[in-house]
Each structure stands twice: as structure tokens, then as C-alpha cells.
N, C-alpha and C positions, 0 to 999 in steps of 0.2 A: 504493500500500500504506500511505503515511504517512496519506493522508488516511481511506483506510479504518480506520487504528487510533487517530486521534482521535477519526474518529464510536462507536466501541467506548466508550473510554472517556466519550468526554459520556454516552451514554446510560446506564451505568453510574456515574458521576457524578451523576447524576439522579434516581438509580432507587434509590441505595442511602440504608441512612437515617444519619442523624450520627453515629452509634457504628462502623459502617463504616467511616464515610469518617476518624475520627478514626484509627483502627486503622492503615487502610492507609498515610494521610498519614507518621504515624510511623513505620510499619515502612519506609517506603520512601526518608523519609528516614534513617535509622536507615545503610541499605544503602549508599545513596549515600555518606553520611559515611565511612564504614567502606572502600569503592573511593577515594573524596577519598585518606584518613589512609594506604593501601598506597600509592599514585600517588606519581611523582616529583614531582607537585605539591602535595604533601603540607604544604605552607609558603603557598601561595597566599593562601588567604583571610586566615589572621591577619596575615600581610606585611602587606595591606590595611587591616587592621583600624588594625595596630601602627602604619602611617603616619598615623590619626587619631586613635587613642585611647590614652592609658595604661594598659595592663592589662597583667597579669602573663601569662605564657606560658599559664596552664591557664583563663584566663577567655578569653582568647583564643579556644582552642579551644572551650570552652563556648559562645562567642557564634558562631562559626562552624559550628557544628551547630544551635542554636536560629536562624541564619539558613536553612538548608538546610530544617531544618522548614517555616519559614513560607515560603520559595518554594514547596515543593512544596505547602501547601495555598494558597497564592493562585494556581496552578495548574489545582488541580485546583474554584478558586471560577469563573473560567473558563471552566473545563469546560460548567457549572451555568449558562451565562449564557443557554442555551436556555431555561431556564426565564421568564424575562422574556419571550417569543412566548408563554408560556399564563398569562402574569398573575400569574406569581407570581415569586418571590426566589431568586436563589441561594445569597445570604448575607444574615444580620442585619447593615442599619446604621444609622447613627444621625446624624444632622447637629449640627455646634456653627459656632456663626459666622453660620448660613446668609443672616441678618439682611444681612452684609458683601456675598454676592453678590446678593441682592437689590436693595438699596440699589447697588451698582454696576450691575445687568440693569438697573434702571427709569429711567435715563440715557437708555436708547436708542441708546447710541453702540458697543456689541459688549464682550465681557468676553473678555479673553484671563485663562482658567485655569493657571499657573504650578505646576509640581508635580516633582516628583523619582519617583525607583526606589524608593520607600516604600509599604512595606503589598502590598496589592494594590491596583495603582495605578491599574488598568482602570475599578473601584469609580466612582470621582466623577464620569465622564464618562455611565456609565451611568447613574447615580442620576437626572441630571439629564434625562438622554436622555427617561426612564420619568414624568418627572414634566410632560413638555410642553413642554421647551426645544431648540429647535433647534442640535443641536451638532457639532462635527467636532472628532477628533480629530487632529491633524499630527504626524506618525511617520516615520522609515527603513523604507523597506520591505526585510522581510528576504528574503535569499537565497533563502532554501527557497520553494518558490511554495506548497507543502501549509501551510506553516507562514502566510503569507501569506491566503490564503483563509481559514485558522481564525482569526486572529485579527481578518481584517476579516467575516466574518461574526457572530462572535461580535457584536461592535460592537452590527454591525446588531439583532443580536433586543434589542438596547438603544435601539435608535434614534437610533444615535449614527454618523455619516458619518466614513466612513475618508480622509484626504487625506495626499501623499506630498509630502513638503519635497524631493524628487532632484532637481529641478530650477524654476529661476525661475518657468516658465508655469505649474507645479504651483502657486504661491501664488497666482495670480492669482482662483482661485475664494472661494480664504481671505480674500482683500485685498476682495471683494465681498460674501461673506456678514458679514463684521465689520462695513462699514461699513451693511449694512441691520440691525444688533443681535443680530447671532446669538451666541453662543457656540463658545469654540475652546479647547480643553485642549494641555497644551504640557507635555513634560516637558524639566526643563533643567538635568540633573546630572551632564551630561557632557559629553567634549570638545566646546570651539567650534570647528569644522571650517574655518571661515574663519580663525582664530587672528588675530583682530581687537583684540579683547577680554580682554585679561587684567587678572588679582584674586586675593586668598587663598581658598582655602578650607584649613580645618584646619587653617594654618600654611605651605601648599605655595602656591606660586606657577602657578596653572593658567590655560588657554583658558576660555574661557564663551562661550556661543552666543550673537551677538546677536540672536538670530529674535525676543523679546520687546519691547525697542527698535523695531526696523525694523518690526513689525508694529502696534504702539501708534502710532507716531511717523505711521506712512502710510494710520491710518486711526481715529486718534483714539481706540481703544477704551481701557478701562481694565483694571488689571493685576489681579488677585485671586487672590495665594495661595492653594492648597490642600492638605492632606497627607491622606492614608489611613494610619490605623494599626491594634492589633490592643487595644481593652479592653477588658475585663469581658464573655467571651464576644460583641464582636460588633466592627464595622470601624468606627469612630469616623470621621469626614471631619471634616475641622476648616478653613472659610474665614478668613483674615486680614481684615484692611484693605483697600480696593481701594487701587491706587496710580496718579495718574497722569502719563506720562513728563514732564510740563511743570515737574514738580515735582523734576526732578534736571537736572544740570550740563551731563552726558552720557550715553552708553549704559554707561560702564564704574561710573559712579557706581548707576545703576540695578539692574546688575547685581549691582554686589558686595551691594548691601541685600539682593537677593533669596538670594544665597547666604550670610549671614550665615541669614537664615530657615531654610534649610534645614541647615546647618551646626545651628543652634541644636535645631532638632524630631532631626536624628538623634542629637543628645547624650541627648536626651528618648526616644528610642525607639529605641538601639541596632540591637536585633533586626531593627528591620521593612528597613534599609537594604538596600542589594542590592552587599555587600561581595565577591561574589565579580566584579566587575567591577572590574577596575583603573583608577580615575578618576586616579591618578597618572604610569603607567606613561611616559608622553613626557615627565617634569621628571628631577630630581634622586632621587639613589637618598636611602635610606630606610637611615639606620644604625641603626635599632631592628628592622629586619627580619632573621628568622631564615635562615639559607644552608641549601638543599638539601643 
């Protein structure tokens, strides 16, 4: 049934035109917020927020509804990714940087894509997919198996290869296509599940994953920040520098650079982060947060 009511909405996603979709986008976050704000969890997101940023209680809120907003349209941009099988777009974007991952692809040695919960964050692996790079994206696979198949389908009408980090022999495909120049998108803004590696982010003393390390280091590719954000009516993608691990101490030196980057773009683009995810919740409590 789940999976019958995503195909519902894609194709209505599809079908409808921007006035629509802006409509629903809002009204349904609008709803959401509004079950958020009644819920006994009604403190969640600005907690979140309030453990990163200085703002008063009602910006708080404001930013926790203009987040709400732009999930549910990088959502429902998702949806749209069928579009990419008939040639065409699901959203406007736009490349800055792109120079960076070029200049890093014509090495020949594989580019490991480094990204965060920012924007719609699906965006850059597609982009790349659509433009003739061989890429894979490395993910959790989530529980729900409907949920699962839509978002590695969806991938797919990008042409973008879905690959599962659950287990060792799962990288071994990764550890092969890197080292023949492929491309690999990596998001890396949450806990490090090996709790190897620890670093600041925000101020807070957190885990960091070192899949970036252990994949650069085992197979020489280079590093290439990327964010997705939300400008001037369209999804802006922004490449960094390439980096490569020879050029740091160790894995935790590596890492903390990259979370300094990302730390620095979500100060720059509040909104697009994905603060209703507790990136804190396993450290020390948080005396600026508000009590149920």
C-alpha cells in the first residue's frame, strides 16, 4: 500500500505544475508544523537548533517551520526524479565550483563526494549521474523496504547506483569502482557509528564517521566537498576544493576540516539543514534547550 501511495504521489508530483506544487508544499507543511507545535514534542526541533545557534525562542520557531517547509519540498523534488527517464528536470539547478570536481575527476584516481542533510541533498549525485559520470551513492538502508525501493529507484532514473555501507563486503564494490575513477557521494553529518573519531562540531564534542579517511586512504581517490542549497528560485550545488588524505596528520585531523565546512555552509544556510535530526543527542545535555 506504501508503495502504491508513493507511485500516486510521483505521478502527481509530475503532473502538476509549480503553482501547485508551491501551494501544497506549504499547506502541508503549514499542517505538519501545526501537529509538530500540539505534540509533546513540541521543543524538538528548536532544542536542536538552540544547541547550534543563538537565537531567541520565536526565530527558533520560525526556523523550525521554514525547515519543515523545505523538507517537504525537497521531498516532494524526489518525487519529480522520474522525470530525469524522459529527459527532463525535476528541479532548477545550477553548479558553482564545478571547475573543483572536475579538476579533481581528471586525476583519474575516483572522487569521493562529501556532503551533509543540506538542501535536497539527493540533487548532486543526480546532477552528475545525468551528465555522464559514473556514480554511486553509499547510504543506510532504511527499514521500511517501500521506503527503500523509492529511494533507490528514484536514484536510478538518475543514473546514479544505490550501494549499502551494512556491512564490510558491501564496500568492496565501492573500494573497486573508486579505484577505476568512478564517483561516490557520501553524506557525513552524522553519528560515526564506529565512534573512532571524535571532533567539535558547533561547540559539542561528537562521533564523525570515518568512511571518508578509510575510503580515500584505501584507494587513493580525492575528497570534494559539496552542498545543495535553496537560491534565487533554484538549488544552487556548490563544489569546494578537492582534498587529499596525504595532506592531513590523520583521519580525525581530516575530518574535523570537513566539519568545520559544513558547520560553516549551515551558518550560511540555516534553513536548508535537517535540524529535526538530533546530531547531538548521545553527548552532553544542552542548557539552552527548552523543557517539555
Amino acid at each position: 500500500m506504501l508503495t502504491r501511495l508513493l507511485d500516486v504521489l510521483s505521478y502527481w508530483a509530475c503532473k502538476s505544475s509549480p503553482r501547485q506544487r508551491q501551494i501544497m508544499i506549504k499547506g502541508v507543511a503549514g499542517f505538519l508544523f501545526g501537529l509538530y507545535k500540539l505534540s509533546r514534542h513540541r521543543h524538538f526541533i528548536q532544542n536542536n537548533i538552540a544547541q547550534a545557534l543563538s537565537l531567541a525562542p520565536r526565530e527558533q520557531s520560525a526556523l523550525a517551520r521554514k525547515h519543515i517547509e523545505n523538507l517537504v519540498d525537497s521531498i516532494v523534488t524526489l518525487l519529480r526524479f522520474r522525470l530525469f527517464a524522459q529527459g527532463s528536470q525535476p528541479a532548477p539547478t545550477q553548479l558553482e565550483g564545478y571547475e573543483h570536481f572536475l579538476s579533481a575527476y581528471a586525476q583519474g584516481k575516483g572522487v569521493i563526494l562529501v556532503s551533509a542533510h543540506l538542501g535536497c541533498w539527493e540533487l548532486f549525485p543526480a546532477v552528475l549521474g545525468q551528465a555522464g559520470f559514473e556514480i554511486h551513492a553509499l547510504v543506510q538502508r532504511p527499514s521500511v523496504s517501500a521506503f527503500d525501493q523509492f529511494f533507490k529507484q528514484s536514484r536510478a532514473y538518475a543514473k546514479v547506483k544505490t550501494d549499502y555501507n551494512d556491512t564490510l563486503s558491501g564496500l568492496r564494490p565501492i573500494l573497486r569502482a573508486l579505484k577505476q575513477g568512478a564517483v561516490l557521494g557520501l553524506l557525513i553529518d552524522q553519528h560515526g557509528e564506529s565512534k573512532q573519531i571524535f571532533g567539535s562540531f558547533f561547540g559539542h564534542y561528537v562521533s564523525m564517521p570515518e568512511g571518508p579517511y578509510f575510503l580515500a586512504q584505501k584507494t587513493g581517490a580525492l575528497i570534494v566537498p559539496v552542498f545543495t542549497y535553496r537560491q534565487a528560485g533554484t538549488h544552487l550545488i556548490e563544489f569546494f576544493p578537492g582534498l587529499e588524505v596525504e595532506q592531513f596528520e590523520n583521519a580525525t585531523a581530516l575530518l574535523q576540516t570537513l566539519y568545520q565546512t559544513i558547520e560553516k555552509t549551515i551558518h550560511q544556510h540555516p534553513s536548508e539543514w535537517l535540524w529535526s535530526y538530533n546530531r547531538w543527542d548521545k553527548y552532553q545535555p544542552c542548557p539552552r534547550c527548552l523543557q517539555v
